[in-house]
LOMI-552732 format. One record per residue (C-alpha): residue in three letters; chain; x, y, z. Coordinates in steps of 0.1 Angstrom, whole numbers. Each point is the difference from the previous one (the first is absolute). Layout:
SITE; ALA; A; X; Y; Z;
...
This chain:
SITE; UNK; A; 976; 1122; 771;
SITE; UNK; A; 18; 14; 32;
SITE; UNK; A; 37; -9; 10;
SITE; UNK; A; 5; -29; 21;
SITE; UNK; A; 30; 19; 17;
SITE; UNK; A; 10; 37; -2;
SITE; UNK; A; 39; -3; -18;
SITE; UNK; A; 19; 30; 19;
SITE; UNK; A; 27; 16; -14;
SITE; UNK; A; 28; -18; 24;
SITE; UNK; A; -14; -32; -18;
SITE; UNK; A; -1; 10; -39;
SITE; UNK; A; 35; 14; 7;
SITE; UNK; A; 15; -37; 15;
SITE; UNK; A; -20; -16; -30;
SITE; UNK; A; 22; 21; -24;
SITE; UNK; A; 29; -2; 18;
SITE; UNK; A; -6; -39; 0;
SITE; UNK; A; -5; 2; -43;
SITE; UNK; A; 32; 22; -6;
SITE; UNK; A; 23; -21; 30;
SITE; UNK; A; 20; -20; -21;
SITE; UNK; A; 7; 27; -28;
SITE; UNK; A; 21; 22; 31;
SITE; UNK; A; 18; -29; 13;
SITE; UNK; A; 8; -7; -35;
SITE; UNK; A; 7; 37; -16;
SITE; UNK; A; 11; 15; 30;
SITE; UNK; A; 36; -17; 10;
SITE; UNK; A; 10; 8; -36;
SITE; UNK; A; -16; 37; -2;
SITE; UNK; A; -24; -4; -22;
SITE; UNK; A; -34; 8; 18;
SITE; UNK; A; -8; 28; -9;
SITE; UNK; A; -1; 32; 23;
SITE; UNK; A; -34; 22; 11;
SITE; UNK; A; -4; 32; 14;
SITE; UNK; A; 9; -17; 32;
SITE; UNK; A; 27; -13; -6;
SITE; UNK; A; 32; 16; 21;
SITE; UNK; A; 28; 17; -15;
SITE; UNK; A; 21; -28; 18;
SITE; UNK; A; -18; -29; -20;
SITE; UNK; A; 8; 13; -36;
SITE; UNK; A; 38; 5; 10;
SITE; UNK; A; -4; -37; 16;
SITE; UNK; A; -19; -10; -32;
SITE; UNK; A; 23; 19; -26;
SITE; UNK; A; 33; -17; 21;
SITE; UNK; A; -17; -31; -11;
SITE; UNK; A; -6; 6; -33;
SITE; UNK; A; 39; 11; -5;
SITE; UNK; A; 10; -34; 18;
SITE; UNK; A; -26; -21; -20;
SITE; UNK; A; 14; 17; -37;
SITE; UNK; A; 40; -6; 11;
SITE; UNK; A; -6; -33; 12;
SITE; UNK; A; -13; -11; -34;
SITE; UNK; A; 23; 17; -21;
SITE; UNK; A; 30; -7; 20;
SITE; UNK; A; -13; -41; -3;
SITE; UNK; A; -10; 2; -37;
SITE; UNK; A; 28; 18; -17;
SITE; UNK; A; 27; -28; 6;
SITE; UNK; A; -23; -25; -13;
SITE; UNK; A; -7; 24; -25;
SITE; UNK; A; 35; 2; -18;
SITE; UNK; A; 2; -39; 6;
SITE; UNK; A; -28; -2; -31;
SITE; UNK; A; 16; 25; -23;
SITE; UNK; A; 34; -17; 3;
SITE; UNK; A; 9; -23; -28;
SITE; UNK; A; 18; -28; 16;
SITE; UNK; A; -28; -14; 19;
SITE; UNK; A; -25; -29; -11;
SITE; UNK; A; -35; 0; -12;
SITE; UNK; A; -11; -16; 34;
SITE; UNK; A; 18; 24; 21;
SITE; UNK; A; -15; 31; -14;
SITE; UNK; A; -33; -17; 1;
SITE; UNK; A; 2; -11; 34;
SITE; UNK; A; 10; 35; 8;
SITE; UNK; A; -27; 16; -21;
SITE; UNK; A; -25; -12; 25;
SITE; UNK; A; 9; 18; 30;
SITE; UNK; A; 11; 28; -19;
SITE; UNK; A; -38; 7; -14;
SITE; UNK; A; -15; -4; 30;
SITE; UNK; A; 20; 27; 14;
SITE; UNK; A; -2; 23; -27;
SITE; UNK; A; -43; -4; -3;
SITE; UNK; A; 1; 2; 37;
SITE; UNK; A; 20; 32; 1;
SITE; UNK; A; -26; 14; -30;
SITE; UNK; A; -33; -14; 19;
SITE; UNK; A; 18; 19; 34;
SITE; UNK; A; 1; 30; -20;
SITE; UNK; A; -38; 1; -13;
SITE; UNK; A; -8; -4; 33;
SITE; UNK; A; 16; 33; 13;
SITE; UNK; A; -8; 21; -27;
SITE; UNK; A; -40; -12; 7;
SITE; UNK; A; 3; 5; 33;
SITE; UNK; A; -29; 30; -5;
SITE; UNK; A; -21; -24; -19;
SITE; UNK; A; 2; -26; 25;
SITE; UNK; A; -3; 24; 28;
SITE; UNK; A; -36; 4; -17;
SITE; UNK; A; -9; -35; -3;
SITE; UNK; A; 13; -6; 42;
SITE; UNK; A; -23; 30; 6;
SITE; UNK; A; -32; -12; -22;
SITE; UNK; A; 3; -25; 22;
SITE; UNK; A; -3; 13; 34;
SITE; UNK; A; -22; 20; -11;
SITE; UNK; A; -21; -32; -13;
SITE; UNK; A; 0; -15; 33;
SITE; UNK; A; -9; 32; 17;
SITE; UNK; A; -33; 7; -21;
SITE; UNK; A; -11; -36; 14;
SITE; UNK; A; -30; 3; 17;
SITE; UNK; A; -14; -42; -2;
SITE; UNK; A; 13; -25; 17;
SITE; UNK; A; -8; -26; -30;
SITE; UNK; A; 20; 26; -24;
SITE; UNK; A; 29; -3; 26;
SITE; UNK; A; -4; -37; 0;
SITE; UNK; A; 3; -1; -41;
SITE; UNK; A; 28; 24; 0;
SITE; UNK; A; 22; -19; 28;
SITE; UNK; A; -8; -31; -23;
SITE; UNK; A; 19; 12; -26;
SITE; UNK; A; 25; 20; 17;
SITE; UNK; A; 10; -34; 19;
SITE; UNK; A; 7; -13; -38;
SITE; UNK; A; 24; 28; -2;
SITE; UNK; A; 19; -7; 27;
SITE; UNK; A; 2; -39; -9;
SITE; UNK; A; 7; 6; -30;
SITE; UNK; A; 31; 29; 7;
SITE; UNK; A; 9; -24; 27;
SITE; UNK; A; 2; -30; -26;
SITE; UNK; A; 23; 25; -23;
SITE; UNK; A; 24; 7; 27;
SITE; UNK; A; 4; -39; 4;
SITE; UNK; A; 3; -12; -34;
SITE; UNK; A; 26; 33; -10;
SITE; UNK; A; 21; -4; 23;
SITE; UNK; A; 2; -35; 12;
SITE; UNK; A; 6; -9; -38;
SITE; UNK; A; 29; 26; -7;
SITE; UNK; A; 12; -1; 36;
SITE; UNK; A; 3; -42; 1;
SITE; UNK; A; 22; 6; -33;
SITE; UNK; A; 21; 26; 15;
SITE; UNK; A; 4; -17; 33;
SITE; UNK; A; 7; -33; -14;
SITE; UNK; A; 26; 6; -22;
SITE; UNK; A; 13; 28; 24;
SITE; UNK; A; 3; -31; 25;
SITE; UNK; A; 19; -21; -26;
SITE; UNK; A; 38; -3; 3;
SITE; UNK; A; 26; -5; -25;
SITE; UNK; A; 37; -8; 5;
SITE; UNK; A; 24; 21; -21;
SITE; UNK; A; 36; -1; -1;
SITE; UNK; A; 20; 27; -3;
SITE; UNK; A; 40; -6; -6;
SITE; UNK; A; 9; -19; 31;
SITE; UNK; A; -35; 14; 18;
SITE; UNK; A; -34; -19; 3;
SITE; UNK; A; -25; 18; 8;
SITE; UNK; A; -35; -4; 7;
SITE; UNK; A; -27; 25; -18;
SITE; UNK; A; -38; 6; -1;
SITE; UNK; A; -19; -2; -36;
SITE; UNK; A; -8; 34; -9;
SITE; UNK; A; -45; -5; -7;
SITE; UNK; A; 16; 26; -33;
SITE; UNK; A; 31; -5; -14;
SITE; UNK; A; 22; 34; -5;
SITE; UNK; A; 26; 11; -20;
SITE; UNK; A; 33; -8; 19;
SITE; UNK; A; 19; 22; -20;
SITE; UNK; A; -16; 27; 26;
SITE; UNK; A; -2; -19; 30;
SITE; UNK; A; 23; -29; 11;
SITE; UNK; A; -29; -27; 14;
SITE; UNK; A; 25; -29; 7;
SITE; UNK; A; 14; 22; 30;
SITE; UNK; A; -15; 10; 38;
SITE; UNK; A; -20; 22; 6;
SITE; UNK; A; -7; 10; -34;
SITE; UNK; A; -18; -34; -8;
SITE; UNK; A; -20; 6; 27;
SITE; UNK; A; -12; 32; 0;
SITE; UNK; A; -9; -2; -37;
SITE; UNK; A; -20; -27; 11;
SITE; UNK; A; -21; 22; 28;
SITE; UNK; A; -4; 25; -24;
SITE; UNK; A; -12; -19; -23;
SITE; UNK; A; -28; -19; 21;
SITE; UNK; A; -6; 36; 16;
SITE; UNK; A; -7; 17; -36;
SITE; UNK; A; -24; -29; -5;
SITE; UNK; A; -19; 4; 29;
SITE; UNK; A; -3; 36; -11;
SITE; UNK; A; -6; -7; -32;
SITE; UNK; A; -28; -26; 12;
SITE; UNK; A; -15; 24; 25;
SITE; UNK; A; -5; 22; -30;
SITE; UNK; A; -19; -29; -19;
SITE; UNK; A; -21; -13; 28;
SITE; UNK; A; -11; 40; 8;
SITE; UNK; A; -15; 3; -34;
SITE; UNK; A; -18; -31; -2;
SITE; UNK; A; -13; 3; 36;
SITE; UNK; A; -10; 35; -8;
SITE; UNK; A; -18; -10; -28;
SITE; UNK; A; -15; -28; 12;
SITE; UNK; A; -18; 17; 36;
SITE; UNK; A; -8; 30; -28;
SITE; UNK; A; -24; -23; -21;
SITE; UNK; A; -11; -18; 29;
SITE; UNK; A; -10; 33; 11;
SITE; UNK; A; -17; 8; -31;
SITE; UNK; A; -20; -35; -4;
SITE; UNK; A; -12; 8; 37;
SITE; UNK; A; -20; 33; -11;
SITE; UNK; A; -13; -20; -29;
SITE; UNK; A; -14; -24; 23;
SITE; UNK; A; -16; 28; 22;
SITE; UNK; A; -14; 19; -27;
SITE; UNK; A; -13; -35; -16;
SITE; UNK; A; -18; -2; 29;
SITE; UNK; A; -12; 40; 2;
SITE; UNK; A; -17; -12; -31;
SITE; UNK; A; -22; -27; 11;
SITE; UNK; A; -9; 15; 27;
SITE; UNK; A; -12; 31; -21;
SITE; UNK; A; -16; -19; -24;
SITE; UNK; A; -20; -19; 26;
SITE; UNK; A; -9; 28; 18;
SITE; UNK; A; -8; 20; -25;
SITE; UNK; A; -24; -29; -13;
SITE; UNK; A; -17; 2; 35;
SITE; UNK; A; -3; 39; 1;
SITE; UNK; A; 25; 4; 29;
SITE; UNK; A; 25; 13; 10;
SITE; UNK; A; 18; 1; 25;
SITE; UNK; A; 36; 19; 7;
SITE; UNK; A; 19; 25; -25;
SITE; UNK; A; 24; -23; -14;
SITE; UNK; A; -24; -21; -21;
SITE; UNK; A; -10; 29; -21;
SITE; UNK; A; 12; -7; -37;
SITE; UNK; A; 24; 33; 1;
SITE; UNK; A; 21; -19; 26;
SITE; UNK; A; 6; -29; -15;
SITE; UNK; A; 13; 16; -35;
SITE; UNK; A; 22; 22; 23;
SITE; UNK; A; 13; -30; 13;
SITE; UNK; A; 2; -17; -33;
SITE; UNK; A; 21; 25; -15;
SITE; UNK; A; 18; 10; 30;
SITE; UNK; A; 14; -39; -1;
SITE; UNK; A; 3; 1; -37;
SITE; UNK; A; 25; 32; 6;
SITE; UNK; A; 19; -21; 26;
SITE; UNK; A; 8; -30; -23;
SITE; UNK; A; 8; 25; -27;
SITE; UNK; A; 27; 10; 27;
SITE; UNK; A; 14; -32; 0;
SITE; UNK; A; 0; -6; -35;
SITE; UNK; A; 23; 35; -3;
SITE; UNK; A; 20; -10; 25;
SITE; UNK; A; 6; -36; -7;
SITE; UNK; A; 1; -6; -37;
SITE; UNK; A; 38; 12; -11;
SITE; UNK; A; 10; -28; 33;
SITE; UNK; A; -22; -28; -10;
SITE; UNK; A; 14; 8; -36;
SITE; UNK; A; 38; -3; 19;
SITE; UNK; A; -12; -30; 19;
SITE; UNK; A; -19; -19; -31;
SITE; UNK; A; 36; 4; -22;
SITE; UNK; A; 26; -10; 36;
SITE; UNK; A; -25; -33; 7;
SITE; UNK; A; 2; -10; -41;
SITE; UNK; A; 39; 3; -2;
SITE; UNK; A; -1; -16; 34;
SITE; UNK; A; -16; -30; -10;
SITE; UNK; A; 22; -2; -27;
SITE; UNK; A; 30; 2; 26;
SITE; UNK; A; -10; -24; 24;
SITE; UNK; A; -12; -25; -27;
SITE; UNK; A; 30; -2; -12;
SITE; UNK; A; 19; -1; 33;
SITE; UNK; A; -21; -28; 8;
SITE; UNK; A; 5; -18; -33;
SITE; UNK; A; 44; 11; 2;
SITE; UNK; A; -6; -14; 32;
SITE; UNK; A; -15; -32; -3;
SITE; UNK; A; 26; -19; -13;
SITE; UNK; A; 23; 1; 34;
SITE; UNK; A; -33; -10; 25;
SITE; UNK; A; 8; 29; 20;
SITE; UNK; A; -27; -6; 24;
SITE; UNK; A; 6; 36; 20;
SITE; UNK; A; 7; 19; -30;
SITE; UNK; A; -32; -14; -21;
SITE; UNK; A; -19; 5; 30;
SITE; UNK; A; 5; 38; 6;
SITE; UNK; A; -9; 7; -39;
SITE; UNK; A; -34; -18; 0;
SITE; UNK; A; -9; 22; 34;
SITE; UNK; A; 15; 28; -15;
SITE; UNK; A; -21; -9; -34;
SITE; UNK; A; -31; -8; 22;
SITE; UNK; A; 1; 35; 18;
SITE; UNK; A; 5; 21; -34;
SITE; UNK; A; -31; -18; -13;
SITE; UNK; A; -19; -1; 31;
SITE; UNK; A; 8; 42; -3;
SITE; UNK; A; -11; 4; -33;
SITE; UNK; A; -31; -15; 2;
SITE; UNK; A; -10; 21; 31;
SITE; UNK; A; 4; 31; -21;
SITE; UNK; A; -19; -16; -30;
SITE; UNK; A; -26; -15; 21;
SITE; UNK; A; -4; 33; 17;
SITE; UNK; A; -8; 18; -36;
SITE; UNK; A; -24; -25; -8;
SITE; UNK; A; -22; 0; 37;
SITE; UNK; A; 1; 38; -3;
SITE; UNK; A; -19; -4; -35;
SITE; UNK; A; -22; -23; 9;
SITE; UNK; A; -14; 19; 27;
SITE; UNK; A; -5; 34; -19;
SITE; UNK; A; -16; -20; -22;
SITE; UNK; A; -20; -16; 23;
SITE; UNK; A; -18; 31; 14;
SITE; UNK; A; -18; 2; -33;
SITE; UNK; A; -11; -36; 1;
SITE; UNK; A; -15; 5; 36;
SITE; UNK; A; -19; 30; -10;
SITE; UNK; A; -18; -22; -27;
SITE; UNK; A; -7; -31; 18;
SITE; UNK; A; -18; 21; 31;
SITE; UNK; A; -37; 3; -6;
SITE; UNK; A; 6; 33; -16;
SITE; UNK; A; -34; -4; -24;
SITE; UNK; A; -18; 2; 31;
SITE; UNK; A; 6; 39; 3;
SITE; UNK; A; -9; 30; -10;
SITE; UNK; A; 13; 13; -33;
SITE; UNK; A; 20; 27; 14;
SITE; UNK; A; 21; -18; 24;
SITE; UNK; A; 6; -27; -28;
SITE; UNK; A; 11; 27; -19;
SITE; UNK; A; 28; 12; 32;
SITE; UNK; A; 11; -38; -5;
SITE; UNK; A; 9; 3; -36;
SITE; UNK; A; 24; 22; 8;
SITE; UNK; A; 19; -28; 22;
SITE; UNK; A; -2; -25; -27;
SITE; UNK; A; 15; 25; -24;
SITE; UNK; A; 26; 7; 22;
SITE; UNK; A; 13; -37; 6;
SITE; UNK; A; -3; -9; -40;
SITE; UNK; A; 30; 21; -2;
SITE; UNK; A; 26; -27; 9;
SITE; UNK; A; 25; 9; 29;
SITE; UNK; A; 36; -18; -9;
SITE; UNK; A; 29; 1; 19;
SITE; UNK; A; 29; 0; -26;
SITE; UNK; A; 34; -3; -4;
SITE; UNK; A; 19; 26; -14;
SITE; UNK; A; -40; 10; -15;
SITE; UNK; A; 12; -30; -24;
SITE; UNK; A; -15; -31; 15;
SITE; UNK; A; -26; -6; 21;
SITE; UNK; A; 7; -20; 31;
SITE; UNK; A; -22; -33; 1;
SITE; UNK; A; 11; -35; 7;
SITE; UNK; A; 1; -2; -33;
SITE; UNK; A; 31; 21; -5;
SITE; UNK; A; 10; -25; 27;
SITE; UNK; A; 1; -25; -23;
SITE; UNK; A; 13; 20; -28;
SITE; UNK; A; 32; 13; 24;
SITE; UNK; A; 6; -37; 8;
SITE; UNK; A; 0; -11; -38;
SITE; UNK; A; 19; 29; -8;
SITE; UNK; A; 26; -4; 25;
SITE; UNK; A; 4; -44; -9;
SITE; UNK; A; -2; 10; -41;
SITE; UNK; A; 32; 26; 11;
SITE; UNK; A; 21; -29; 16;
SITE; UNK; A; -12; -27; -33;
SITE; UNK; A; 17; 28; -17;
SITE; UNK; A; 31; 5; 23;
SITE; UNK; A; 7; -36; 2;
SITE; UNK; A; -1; 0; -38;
SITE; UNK; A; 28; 26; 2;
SITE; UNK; A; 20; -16; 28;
């Protein structure tokens, strides 16, 4: 088989480029892509700047709030309802972290795939690739929308909501804070503090959110990626075996020693995800179960005074941390199913058709994919849409239990 069109090196660089858009727009603004051997001396001040601004803005937002739950004249409700906000920075600032101190390791994985798309040489292999990497993006893209419009409507909303307060002879009108603090350390019910608590606060959770949405875009153009050069190599194989039935050949890259190189070469790159994601899917599995719990019982605290606005935000906000969770877990279980997979194409070509010997060189694949690829969390759990289920359950059973104590 020839190539219908010869792929230069201009156009395997814009189909990368295309693949890995979203992650810069997303990692970038908060210094978290990480830097190459190009990369300017000027970027990683810009990019270390960032990270400094990024780590004060969420501790300087969290640590009123903070004190507000380990005081002992506040309600049950109020340190719930401040518990919320308060874990979502705190996993956010922890997921931001992994993602600097992997920076090497996902260097790699950005580079594996350039270097994918520059080894290229079909336009039908092009075609399957930019399939899936067009998954990526939708799917990154459809992160981006459910993180932060859910988190964002909350803080916005309440941020737009108005109380009156009345202060000896004074009235004054104040902005909810999205996070209640401790007023023993800041005086809310004056100007300006009330209102710059309340930009820092929707400005640490836009950080924090950025964070959030980086990790699960990441991960999500990674294994589209990955499923990509399974499909190309499923199709390496029935072309080989066809061939090889026919007694020609035709082109290097249909000889058996290709395809196992590729094989294992894409096996290598999922195990580089796995290393890198599992302690944050871990992170994210434990934030989306207590946040279930949270919301649930927002909603339910809620419900009673018809607040319309209010029970609004939470069921976008609840929508948005399942929608995320199942990406992550849905992820695992597509990246399973196509290692697995390779084997099964392997046996349902017309492999009895050929000589021993090369039946023999496809043994070898099938051995490969019976070892089982799983992407984990925390090397604990495996990530299927059944944890989906058992994260959801876990996280309803945990607010049974809290309404039982409340």
């Amino acid at each position: 088989m020839t190539n219908g069109t010869v792929i230069t090196e201009a156009s395997s660089n814009s189909n990368s480029d295309y693949s890995l858009q979203l992650n810069r727009w997303f990692l970038k603004p908060i210094g978290a892509w990480p830097s190459s051997p190009s990369t300017t001396r000027l970027e990683k001040i810009v990019s270390f700047i960032l990270n400094v601004v990024c780590y004060s803005s969420v501790i300087l937002a969290a640590i009123p709030s903070v004190l507000l739950m380990i005081q002992n004249d506040e309600t049950v409700y109020v340190k719930l309802k401040t518990l919320g906000p308060v874990s979502h920075w705190f996993v956010s600032s922890v997921n931001y972290t992994a993602l600097l101190l992997n920076s090497r390791e996902i260097r790699e994985c950005v580079e594996h795939i350039k270097d994918d798309w520059r080894t290229v040489t079909r336009e039908k292999d092009q075609q399957v690739m930019m399939r899936n990497a067009k998954f990526g993006r939708y799917v990154a893209a459809s992160c981006a929308i459910f993180m932060q419009g859910g988190v964002l409507c909350f803080c916005f909303v309440t941020a737009l909501t108005t109380v009156e307060v009345e202060i000896g002879n004074e009235t004054r009108v104040l902005h909810v804070l999205p996070c209640a603090v401790s007023r023993r350390l800041l005086n809310v019910d004056e100007s300006p503090t009330n209102e710059i608590v309340v930009f820092l606060q929707i400005w640490s959770a836009i950080i924090a959110n950025s964070s959030t949405v980086g990790i699960f875009s990441l991960a999500a153009v990674l294994a589209a990626h990955a499923c990509g050069q399974l499909d190309v190599i499923t199709i390496w194989i029935t072309e080989f075996v066809n061939e090889a039935k026919e007694q020609t050949k035709i082109g290097g890259f249909k000889e058996i020693g290709v395809i196992v190189e590729r094989h294992l070469r894409t096996l290598n790159f999922i195990s580089c995800i796995e290393a890198v994601m599992n302690k944050i899917y871990f992170l994210e599995m434990f934030r989306c179960t207590m946040d279930i719990c949270i919301i649930g019982y927002w909603l339910l605290t809620e419900w009673a005074d018809r607040d319309i606005q209010n029970l609004t935000t939470y069921v976008m906000m609840l929508i948005s941390i399942c929608f995320n969770i199942f990406i992550i877990c849905y992820i695992g279980e597509i990246l399973t199913e196509q290692c697995r997979k390779i084997g099964e194409v392997v046996y349902m070509t017309n492999w009895y058709y050929l000589p021993v010997n090369t039946i023999l060189d496809l043994v070898l694949i099938i051995a490969r994919s019976s070892v089982v690829v799983h992407i984990t969390a925390g090397k604990l759990v495996n990530m299927s849409v059944y944890t989906f289920g058992d994260v959801v359950k876990t996280g309803f059973a945990y607010l049974n239990l809290l309404r039982q104590m409340t």
